[in-house]
PLY file of the C-alpha trace (Angstrom):
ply
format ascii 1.0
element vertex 484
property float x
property float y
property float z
element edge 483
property int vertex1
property int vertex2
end_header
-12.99 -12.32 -3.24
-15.50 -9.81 -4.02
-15.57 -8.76 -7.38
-18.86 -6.84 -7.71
-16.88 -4.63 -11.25
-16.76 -8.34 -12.47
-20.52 -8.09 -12.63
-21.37 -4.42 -13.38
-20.40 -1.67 -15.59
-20.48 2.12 -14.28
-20.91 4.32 -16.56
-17.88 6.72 -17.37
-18.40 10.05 -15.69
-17.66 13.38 -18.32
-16.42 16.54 -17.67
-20.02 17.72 -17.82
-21.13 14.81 -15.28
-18.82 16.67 -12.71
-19.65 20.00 -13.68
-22.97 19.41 -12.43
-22.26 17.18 -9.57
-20.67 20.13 -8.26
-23.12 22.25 -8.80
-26.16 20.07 -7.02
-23.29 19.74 -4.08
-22.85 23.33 -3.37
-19.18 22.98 -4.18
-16.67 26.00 -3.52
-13.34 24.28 -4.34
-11.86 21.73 -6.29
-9.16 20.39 -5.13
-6.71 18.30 -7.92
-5.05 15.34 -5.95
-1.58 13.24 -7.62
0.97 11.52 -6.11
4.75 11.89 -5.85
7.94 8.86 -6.82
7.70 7.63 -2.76
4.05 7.75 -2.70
2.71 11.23 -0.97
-0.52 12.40 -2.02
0.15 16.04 -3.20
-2.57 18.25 -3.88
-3.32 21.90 -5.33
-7.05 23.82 -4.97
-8.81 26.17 -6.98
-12.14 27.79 -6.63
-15.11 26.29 -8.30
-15.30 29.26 -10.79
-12.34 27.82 -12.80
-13.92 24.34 -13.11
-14.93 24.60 -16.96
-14.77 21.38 -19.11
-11.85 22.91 -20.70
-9.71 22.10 -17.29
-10.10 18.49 -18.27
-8.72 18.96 -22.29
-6.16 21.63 -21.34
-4.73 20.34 -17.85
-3.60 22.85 -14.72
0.14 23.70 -14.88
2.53 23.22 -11.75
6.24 22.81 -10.82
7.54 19.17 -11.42
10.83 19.81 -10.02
9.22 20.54 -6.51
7.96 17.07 -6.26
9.94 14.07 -5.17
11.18 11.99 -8.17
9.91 14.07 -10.82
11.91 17.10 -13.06
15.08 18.94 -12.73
14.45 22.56 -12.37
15.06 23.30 -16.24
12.09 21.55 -17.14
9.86 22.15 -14.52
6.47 22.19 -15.93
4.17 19.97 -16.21
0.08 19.22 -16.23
-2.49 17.80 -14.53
-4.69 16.13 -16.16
-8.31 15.59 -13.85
-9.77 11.95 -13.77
-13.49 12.42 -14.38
-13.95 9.14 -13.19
-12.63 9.76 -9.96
-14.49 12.92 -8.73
-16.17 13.12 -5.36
-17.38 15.36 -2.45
-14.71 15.38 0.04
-16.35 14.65 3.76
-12.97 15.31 5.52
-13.16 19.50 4.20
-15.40 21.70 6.11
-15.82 24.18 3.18
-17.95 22.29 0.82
-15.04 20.61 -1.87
-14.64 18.38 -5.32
-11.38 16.13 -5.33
-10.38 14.35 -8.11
-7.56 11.97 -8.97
-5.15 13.76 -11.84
-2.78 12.19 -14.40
0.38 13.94 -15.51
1.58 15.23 -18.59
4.34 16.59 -20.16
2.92 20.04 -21.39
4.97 20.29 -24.38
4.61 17.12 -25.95
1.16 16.75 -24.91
2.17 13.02 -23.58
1.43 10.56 -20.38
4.55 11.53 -18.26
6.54 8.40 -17.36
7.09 8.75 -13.91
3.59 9.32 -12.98
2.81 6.04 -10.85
-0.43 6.41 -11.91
-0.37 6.25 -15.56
2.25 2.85 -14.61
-0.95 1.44 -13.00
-2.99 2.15 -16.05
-0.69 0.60 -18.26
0.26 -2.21 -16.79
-4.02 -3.00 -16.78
-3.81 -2.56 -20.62
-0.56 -4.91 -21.10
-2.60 -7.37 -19.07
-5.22 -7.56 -21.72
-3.08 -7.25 -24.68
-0.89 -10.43 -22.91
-4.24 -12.28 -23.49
-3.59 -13.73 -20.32
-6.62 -12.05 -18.69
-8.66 -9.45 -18.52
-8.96 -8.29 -15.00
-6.44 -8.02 -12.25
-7.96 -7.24 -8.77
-6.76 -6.52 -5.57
-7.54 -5.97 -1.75
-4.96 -4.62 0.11
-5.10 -4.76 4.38
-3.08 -1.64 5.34
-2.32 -2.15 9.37
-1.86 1.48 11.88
-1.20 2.91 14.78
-3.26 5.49 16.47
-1.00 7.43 18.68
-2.17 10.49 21.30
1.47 12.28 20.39
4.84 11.43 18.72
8.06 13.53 19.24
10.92 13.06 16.71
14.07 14.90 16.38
17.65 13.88 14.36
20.61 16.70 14.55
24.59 16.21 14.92
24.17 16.10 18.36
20.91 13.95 19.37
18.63 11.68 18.00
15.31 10.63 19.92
11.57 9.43 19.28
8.75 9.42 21.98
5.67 7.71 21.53
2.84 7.85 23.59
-0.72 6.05 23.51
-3.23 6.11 25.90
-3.73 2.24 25.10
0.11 1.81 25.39
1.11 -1.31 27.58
3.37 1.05 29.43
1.07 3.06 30.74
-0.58 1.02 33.21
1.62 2.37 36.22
1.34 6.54 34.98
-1.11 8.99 36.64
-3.57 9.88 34.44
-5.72 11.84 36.94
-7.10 8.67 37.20
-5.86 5.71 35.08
-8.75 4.49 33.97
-7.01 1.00 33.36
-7.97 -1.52 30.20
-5.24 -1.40 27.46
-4.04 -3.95 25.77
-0.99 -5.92 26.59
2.17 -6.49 24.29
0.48 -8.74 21.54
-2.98 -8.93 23.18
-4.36 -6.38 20.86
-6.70 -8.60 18.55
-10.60 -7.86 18.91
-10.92 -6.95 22.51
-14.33 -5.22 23.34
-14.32 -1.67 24.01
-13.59 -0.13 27.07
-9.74 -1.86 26.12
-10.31 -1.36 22.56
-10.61 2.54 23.16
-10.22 3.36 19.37
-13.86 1.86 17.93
-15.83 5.04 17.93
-13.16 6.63 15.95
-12.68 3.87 13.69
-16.12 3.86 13.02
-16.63 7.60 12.19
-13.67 7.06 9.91
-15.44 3.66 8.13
-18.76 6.32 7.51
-16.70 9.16 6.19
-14.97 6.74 3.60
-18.17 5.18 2.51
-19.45 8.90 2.34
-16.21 9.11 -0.86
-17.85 6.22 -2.41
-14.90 3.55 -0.76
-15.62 -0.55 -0.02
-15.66 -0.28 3.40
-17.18 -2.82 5.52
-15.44 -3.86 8.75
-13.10 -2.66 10.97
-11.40 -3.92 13.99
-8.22 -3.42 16.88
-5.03 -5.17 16.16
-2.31 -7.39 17.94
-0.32 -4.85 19.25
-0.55 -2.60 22.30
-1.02 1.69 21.53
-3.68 1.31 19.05
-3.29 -0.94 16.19
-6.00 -0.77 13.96
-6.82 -2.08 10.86
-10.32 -1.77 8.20
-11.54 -3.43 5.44
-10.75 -2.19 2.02
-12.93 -3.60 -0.49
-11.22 -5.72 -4.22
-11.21 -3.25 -6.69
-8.99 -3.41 -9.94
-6.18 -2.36 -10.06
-5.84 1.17 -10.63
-9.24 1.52 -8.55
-7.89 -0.12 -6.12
-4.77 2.11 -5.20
-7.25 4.72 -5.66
-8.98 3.45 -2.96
-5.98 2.53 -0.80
-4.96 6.33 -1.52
-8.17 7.43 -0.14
-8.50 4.79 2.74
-4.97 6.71 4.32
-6.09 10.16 3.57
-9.24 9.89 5.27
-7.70 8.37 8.14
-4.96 11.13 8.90
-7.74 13.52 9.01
-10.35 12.00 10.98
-7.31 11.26 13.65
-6.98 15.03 13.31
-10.01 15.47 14.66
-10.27 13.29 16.90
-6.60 15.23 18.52
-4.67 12.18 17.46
-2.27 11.28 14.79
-1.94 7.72 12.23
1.46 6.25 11.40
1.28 3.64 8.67
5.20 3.00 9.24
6.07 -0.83 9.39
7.79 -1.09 12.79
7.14 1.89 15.00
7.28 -0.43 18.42
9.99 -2.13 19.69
9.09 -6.21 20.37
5.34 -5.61 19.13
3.42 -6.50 15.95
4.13 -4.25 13.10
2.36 -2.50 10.43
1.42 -4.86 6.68
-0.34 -4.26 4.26
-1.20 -7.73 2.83
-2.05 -8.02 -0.80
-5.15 -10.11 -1.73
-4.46 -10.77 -5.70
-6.40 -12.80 -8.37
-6.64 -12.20 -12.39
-10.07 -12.83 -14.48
-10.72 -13.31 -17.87
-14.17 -12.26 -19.78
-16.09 -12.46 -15.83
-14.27 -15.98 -14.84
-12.09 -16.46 -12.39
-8.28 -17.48 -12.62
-7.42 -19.09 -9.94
-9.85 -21.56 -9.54
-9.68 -24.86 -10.35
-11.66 -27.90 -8.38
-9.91 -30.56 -10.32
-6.52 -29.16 -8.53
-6.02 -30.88 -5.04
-4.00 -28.05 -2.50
-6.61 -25.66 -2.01
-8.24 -25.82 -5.44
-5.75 -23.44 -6.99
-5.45 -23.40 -10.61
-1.91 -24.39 -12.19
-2.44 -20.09 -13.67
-2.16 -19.09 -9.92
0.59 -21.47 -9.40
2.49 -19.81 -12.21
1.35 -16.97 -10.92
2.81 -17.32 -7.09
6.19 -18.91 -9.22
6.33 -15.21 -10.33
5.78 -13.38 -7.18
8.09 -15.84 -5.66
10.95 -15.30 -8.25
10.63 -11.56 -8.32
10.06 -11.15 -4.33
13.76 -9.68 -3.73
13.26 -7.26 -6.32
9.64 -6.68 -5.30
10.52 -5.85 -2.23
12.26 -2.66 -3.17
8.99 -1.34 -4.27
6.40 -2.98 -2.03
8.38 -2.95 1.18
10.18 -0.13 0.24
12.11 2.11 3.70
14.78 1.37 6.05
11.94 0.71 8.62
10.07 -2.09 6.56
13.10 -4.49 7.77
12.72 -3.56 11.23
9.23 -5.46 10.24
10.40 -8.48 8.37
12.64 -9.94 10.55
13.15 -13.93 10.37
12.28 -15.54 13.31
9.15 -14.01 14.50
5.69 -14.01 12.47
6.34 -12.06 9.64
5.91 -12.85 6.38
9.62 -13.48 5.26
10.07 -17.13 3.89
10.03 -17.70 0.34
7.46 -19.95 -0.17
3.75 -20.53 -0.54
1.00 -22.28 1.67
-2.55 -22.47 2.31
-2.66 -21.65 5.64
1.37 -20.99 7.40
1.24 -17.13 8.07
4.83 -16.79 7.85
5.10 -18.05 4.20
5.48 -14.99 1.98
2.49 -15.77 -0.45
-0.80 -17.62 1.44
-3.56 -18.96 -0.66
-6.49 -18.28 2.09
-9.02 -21.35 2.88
-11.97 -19.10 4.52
-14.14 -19.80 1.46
-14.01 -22.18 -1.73
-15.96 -20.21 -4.03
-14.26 -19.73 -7.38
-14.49 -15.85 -6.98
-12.72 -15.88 -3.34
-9.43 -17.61 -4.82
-6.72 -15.59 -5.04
-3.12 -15.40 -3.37
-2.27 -12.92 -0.53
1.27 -11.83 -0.59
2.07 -10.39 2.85
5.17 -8.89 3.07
4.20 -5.40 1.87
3.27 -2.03 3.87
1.75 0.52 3.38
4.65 3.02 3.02
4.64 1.89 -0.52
3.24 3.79 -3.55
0.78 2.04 -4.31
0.33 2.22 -8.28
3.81 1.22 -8.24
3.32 -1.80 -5.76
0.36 -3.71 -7.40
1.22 -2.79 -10.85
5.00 -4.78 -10.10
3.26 -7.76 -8.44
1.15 -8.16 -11.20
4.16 -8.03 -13.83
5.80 -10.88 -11.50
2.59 -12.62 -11.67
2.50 -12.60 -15.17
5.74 -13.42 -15.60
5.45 -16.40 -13.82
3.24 -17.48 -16.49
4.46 -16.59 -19.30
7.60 -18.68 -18.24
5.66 -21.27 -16.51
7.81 -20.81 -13.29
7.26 -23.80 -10.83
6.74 -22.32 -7.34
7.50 -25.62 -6.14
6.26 -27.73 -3.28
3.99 -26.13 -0.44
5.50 -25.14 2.85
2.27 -26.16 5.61
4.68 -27.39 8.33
5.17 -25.08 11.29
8.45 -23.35 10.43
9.02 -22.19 13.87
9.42 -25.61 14.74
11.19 -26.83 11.73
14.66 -28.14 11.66
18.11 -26.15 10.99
18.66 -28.08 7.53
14.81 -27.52 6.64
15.38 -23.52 7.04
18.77 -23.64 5.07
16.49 -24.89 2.03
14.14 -22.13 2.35
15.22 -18.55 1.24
14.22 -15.30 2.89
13.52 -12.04 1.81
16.03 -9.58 1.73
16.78 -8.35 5.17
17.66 -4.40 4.25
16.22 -1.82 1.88
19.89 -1.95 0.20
19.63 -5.69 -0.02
16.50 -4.97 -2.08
16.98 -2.17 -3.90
20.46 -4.27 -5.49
18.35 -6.95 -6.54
16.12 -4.75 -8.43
18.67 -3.13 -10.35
19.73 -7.02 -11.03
15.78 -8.53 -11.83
13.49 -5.81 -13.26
13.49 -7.02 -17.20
9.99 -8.28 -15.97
8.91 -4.62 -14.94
9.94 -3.11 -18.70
7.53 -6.13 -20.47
5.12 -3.73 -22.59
6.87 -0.91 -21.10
4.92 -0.48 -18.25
7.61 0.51 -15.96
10.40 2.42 -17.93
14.16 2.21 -17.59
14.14 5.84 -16.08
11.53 5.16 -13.34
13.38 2.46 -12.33
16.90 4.25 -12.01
15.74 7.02 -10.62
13.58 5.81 -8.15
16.29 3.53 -6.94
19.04 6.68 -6.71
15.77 8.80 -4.60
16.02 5.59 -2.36
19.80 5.07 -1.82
20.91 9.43 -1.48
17.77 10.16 0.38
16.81 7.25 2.70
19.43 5.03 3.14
22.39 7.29 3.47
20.04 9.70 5.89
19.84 6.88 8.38
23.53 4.76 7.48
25.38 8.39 7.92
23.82 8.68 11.41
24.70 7.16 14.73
21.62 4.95 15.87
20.96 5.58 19.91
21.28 2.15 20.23
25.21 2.00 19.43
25.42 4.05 21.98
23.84 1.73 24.65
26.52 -1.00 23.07
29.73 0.90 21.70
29.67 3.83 24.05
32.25 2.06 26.65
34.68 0.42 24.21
0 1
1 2
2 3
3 4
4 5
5 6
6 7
7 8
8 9
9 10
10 11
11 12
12 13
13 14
14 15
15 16
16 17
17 18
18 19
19 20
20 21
21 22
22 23
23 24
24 25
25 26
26 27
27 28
28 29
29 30
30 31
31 32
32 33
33 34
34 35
35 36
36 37
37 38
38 39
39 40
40 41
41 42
42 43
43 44
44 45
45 46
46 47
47 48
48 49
49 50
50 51
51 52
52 53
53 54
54 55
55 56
56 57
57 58
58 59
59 60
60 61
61 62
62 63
63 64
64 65
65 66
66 67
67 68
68 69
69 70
70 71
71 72
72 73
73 74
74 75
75 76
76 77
77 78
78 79
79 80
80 81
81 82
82 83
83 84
84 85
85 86
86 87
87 88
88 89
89 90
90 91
91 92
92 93
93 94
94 95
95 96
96 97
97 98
98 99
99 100
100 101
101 102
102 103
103 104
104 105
105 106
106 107
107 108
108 109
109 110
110 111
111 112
112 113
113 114
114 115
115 116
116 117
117 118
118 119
119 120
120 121
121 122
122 123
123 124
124 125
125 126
126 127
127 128
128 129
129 130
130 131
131 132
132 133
133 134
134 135
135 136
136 137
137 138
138 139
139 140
140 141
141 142
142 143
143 144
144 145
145 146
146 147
147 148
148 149
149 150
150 151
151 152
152 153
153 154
154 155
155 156
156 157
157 158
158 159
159 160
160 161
161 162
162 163
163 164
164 165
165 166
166 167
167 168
168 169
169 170
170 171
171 172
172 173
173 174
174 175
175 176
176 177
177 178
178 179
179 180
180 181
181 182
182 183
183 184
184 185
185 186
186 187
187 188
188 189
189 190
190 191
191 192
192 193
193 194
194 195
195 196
196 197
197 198
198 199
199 200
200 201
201 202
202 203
203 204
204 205
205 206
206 207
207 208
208 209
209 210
210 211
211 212
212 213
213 214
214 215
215 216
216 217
217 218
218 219
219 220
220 221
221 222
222 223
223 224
224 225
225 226
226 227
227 228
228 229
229 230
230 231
231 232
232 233
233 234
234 235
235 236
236 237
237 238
238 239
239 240
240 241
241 242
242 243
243 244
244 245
245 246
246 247
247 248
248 249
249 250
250 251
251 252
252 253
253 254
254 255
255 256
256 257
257 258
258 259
259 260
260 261
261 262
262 263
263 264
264 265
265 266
266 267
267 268
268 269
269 270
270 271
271 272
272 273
273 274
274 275
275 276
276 277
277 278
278 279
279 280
280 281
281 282
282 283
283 284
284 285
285 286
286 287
287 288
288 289
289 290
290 291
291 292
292 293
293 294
294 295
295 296
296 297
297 298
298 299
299 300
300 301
301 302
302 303
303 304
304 305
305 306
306 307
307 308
308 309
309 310
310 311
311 312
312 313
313 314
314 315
315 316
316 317
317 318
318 319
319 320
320 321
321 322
322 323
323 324
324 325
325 326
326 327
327 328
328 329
329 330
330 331
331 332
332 333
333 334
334 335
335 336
336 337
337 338
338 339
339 340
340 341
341 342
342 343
343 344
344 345
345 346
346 347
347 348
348 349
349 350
350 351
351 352
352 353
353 354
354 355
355 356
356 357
357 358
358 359
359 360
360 361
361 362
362 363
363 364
364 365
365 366
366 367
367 368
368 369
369 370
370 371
371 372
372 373
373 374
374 375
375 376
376 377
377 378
378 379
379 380
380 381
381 382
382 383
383 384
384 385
385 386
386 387
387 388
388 389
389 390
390 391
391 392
392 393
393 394
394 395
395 396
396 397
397 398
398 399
399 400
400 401
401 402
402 403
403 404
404 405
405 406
406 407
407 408
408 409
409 410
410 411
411 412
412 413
413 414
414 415
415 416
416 417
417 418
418 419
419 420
420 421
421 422
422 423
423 424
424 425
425 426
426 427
427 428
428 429
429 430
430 431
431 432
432 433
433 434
434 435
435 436
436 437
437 438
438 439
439 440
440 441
441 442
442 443
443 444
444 445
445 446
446 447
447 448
448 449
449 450
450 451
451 452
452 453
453 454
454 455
455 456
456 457
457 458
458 459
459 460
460 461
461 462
462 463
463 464
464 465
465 466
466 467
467 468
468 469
469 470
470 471
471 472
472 473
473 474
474 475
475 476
476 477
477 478
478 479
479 480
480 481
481 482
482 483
């Protein structure tokens, strides 16, 4: 696991820093970037004459109650509050721009607003040091995509529909496409073929220089199993808040360079029917003082340290409750299905790609250890998503929770009384979102996440995503109801 802010210090950035680093850029605009309850990046832009270093002490006002999961309309205001740290030069603008990364606060109390995911990320970094636990939480998340040529999507009282179309689409071998030029990928046959099949590398690789260009890991990229242009690049371990930073970044720069490039990125889970679906696999480990965690050659499965079993306990514990937050739309079911390869089964292994938390075996070095758990996506926000695995983690060792034995036999092939013993993840966002409001004492520890995030985060979910979809027929009841 790479861990090159295990080694290095950079030094904090000041107002003043990114005064000038504007200036030396030629920068016109600054554009202030935050995101919403769900996980949206929002943004607002000023010109660069209003960049003074009293923007950083005094905040830039805006409506709260026009944001999803934030005020009611009698208290409205609220502040951003610019991240220094965070400023670059955005490649994806064509007039020459600063972004930065914003907290929020509450203007009239002058205080860290609750609800800003952002500020739960930070805090749940400090209540890992003050747990004395460890010092350092890192993580690498693998965010999966489509590439699509077009999508078409209406819902009313009287239809419902989606078209998808790809040029790499499976079903598109027989259409006329003045000529077909042939080569895409069949259902499931996605996974590192050579261009001309994989069609997408060129624009995967423009998209790999323009985050490297914002200062993002980026190292590798690469097609994925499925058919229409699955795609997925590597995003480099940062810590925690850094690294949804970075995650934040990774999608941004993506739905813009497939703007250019007269196509369009979907991070949903399950946009095809009987192909591979979108993850976002969560690489994990926790440091103290520059050592790793999770380490230990005296342990014999995989050299993991009794910590990072106490630490999978957690994840493993929590993962019904976690899944409201890391998994958290109607569509990330369609994804974790049992029965097929995803990541559903409660359990842990070192190298069974169905078990919901994998300890990978591609290196032994005490800095690579670490625990993926796969069942996210990336339709989570994702302050909110590593800051709640982490408080599972920890929980996990602060109550010593036994994860239990390791699950390496083939599950696909495993009997109907082995399965009965293993349990699943929930299999609806309803089935998660009532175990959170169950198991989420673990959340408040050190208040990191508050009773109010919680509740109303759940209440966004239930009045404006599940009832939108349970209130509405699906066009598949009408394929199986319609002649009753």
């Amino acid at each position: 696991m790479e861990t090159s802010e295990a080694k290095k210090s950079k030094k904090s950035a000041s107002p003043k820093d990114v005064i000038e680093m504007a200036k030396e850029a030629g920068v016109q605009i600054v554009d202030y970037k935050f995101m919403d309850l769900p996980g949206t990046l929002q943004h607002i832009s000023y010109h660069i004459d209003t960049l003074k270093e009293s923007v950083f002490e005094n905040g830039i006002g805006f409506d709260g109650s026009s944001i999803r999961g934030f005020q009611a309309i009698n208290e409205s205001d609220m502040l951003l509050m610019p991240d220094p740290e965070t400023a670059i030069v955005d490649p994806c603008c064509k007039t020459p721009t600063l972004s930065m990364f914003c907290n929020i606060e509450d203007p009239i109390h002058r205080k860290p607003y609750s609800r800003d995911s952002r500020y739960v990320a930070q805090k749940a970094e400090k209540f890992l040091i003050k747990s004395g636990i460890a010092t350092q939480s890192f993580f690498g998340p693998e965010a999966e995509f489509f590439v699509f040529d077009g999508i078409r999507f209406d819902q009313n009282q009287h239809s419902a529909y989606y078209y998808i179309d790809s040029a790499e689409g499976a079903w598109n071998t027989g259409r006329d496409e003045k000529p077909n030029l042939g080569y895409k990928p069949r259902y499931k046959e996605g996974y590192f073929p050579c261009p001309p099949t994989d069609s997408l590398m060129e624009f995967r690789s423009q998209a790999l220089l323009r985050m490297r260009e914002m200062g993002l890991d980026m190292e590798i990229h690469h097609h994925e199993v499925a058919t229409a242009g699955q795609c997925e690049m590597g995003v480099g371990i940062r810590t925690l808040t850094k690294a949804a930073d970075q995650i934040t970044l990774y999608k941004y720069v993506l739905k813009n360079v497939a703007r250019e490039h007269f196509k369009v990125i979907t991070f949903m889970p399950k946009p095809i029917f009987q192909d591979n679906g979108n993850g976002m696999h969560c690489h994990q480990s926790i440091w103290k003082d520059g050592v790793p965690l999770m380490f230990d050659k005296k342990m014999p499965y995989a050299n993991f340290s009794q910590i990072g079993l106490w630490y999978i306990g957690g994840l493993l514990k929590h993962a019904p409750a976690l899944l409201a937050i890391t998994s958290p739309t109607t569509n990330s079911y369609r994804r974790l299905v049992p029965g097929y390869e995803a990541p559903v089964n409660l359990v842990y292994s070192a190298r069974n790609r169905s078990a919901v938390c994998r300890i990978p075996t591609y290196s032994n070095e005490p800095k690579a250890k670490r625990v993926e758990f796969r069942a996210p996506d990336a339709t989570c926000n994702p302050y909110l998503a590593f800051s709640a695995m982490l408080m599972a983690g920890l929980d996990g060792i602060i109550n010593k929770i036994d994860p239990g034995e390791p699950a390496d036999f083939d599950l696909f092939e495993a009997s109907p009384e082995e399965l009965a013993k293993i349990k699943t993840v929930p299999d609806s966002l309803g089935g998660a979102l009532a175990a959170l409001e169950k198991d989420h004492d673990f959340l408040l520890r050190g208040d990191v996440f508050t009773k109010d995030l919680i509740d109303t985060y759940i209440e966004y979910k239930k009045k404006k995503e599940i009832d939108y979809v349970r209130l509405r027929p699906h066009p598949a009841e009408f394929q199986l109801y319609f002649d009753a």
